[in-house]
C-alpha positions as a printed NumPy array, in Angstrom:
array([[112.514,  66.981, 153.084],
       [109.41 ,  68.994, 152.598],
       [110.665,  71.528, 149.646],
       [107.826,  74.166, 150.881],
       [110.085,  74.71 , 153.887],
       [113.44 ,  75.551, 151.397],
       [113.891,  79.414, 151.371],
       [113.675,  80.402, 147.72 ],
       [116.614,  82.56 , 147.738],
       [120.12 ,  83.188, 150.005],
       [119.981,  83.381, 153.47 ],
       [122.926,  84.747, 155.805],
       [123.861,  81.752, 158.35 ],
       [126.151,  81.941, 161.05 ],
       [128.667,  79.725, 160.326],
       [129.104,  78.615, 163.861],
       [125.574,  76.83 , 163.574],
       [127.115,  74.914, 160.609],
       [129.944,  73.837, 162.315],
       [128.032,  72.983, 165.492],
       [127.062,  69.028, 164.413],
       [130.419,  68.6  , 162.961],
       [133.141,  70.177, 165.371],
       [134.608,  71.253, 161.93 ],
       [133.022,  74.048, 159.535],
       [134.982,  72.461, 156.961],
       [133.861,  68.852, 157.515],
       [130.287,  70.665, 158.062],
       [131.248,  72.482, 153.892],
       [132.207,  69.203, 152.866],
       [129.119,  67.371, 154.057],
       [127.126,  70.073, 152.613],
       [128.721,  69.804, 148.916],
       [128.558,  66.397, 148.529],
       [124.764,  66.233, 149.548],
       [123.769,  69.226, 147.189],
       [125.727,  67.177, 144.414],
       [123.818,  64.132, 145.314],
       [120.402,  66.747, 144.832],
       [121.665,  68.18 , 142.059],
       [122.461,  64.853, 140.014],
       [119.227,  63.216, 141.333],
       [117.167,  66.779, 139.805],
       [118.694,  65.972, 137.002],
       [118.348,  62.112, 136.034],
       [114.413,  63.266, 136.663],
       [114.107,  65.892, 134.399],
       [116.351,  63.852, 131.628],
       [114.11 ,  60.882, 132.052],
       [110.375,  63.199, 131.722],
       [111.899,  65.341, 128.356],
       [113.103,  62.298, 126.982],
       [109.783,  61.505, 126.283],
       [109.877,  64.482, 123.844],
       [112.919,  63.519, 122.028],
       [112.064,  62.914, 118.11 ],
       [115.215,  63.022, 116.021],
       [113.093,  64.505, 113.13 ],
       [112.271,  67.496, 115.186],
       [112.719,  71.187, 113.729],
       [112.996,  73.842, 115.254],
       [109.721,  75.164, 115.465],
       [108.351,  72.056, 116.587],
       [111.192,  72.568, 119.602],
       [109.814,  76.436, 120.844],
       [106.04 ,  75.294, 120.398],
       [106.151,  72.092, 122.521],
       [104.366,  73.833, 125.76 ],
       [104.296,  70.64 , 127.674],
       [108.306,  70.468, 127.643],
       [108.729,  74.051, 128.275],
       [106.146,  73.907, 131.579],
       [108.371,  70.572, 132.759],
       [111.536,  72.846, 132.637],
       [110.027,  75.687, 134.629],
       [109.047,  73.437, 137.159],
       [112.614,  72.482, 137.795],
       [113.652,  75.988, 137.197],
       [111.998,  76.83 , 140.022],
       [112.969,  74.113, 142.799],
       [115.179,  75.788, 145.233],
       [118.849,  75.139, 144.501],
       [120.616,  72.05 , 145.901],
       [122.558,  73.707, 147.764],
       [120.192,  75.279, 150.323],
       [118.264,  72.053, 150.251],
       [121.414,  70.311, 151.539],
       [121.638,  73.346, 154.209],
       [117.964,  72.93 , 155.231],
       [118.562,  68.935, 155.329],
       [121.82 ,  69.508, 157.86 ],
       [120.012,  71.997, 159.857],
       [117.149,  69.906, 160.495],
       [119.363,  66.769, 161.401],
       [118.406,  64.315, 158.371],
       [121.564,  64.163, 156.819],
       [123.751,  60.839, 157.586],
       [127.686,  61.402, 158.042],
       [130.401,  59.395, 158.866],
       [134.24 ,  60.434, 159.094],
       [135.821,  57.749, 156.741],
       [139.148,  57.671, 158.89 ],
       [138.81 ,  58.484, 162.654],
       [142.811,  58.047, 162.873],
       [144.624,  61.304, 163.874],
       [146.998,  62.615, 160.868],
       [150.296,  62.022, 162.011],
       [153.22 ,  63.125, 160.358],
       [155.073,  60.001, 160.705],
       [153.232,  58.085, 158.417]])
């Protein structure tokens, strides 16, 4: 997913749209929450693995606020849009992959 296309900030959706591909605007919140998750944890494996490269166990504290480099890294991912309306732009657009992990009916029986 192109990140350009992201809206940097909220946008008002009709929730109907979000149901549509799912039947289900829960299944469709669901499927939204565990994708932003997946976005959110990849975002941050990334930036752990690029400042780790600045990690010194001897450093003080003004060698922490002066390193430029590290502070430019974590404006970069300050800026990203959020997860979550990645995950909405992602559904909206039809890339995500779903599945329903039980297509039994809930029966009371059982």
């Amino acid at each position: 997913m192109d990140r350009k296309k992201v809206p940097g900030n909220t946008v008002t959706r009709d929730v109907k749209d979000l149901a549509a591909p799912t039947g289900n605007l829960y299944e469709s919140v669901v499927i939204l929450y565990k994708r932003a998750n997946q976005i959110a944890a990849a975002e941050k494996k990334e930036l752990n693995k690029k400042l780790e490269d600045f990690k010194n166990d001897r450093d003080s504290m003004e060698e922490v606020f002066e390193n430029r480099e590290q502070i430019e890294i974590s404006k970069y991912y300050e800026k990203l849009p959020k997860p979550a309306l990645v995950a909405v732009e992602e559904f909206k657009e039809g890339e995500l992959e779903y599945r329903v992990a039980n297509d039994k009916p809930y029966s009371e029986e059982a």
